[in-house]
N, C-alpha and C positions, 0 to 999 in steps of 0.2 A: 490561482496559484497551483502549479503542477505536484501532485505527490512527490515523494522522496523517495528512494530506492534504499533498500537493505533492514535488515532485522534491528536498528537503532529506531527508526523510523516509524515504526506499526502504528505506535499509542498515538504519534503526532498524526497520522493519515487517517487513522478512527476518526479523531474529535473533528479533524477538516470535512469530512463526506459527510458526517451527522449534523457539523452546520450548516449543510448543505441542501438535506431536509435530506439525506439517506435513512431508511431504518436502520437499527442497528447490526441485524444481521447481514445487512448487505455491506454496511460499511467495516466491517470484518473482514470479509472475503474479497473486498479489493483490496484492502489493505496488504492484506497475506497475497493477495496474485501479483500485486506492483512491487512486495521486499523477494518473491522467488523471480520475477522477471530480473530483478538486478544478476543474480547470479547467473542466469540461463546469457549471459553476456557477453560475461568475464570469460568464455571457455574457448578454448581455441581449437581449430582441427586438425 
């Protein structure tokens, strides 16, 4: 199952990568790089 994008999203991307056998610090910081990649999106030039 693909993470989810945006700041609703983090707690649920946590617990998906930790059952995933992530450690916990890791599954943090992708959580937080997959909700700022949603924005880095939305922006237009």
């Amino acid at each position: 199952m693909p993470l989810l994008k945006g700041k609703k999203n983090i707690g649920r991307n946590i617990k998906t990568e930790m059952a995933h056998g992530k450690p916990r610090k890791q599954a943090i910081a992708i959580a937080l790089s997959v909700a700022r990649r949603g924005k880095k999106k939305k922006k237009k030039k």
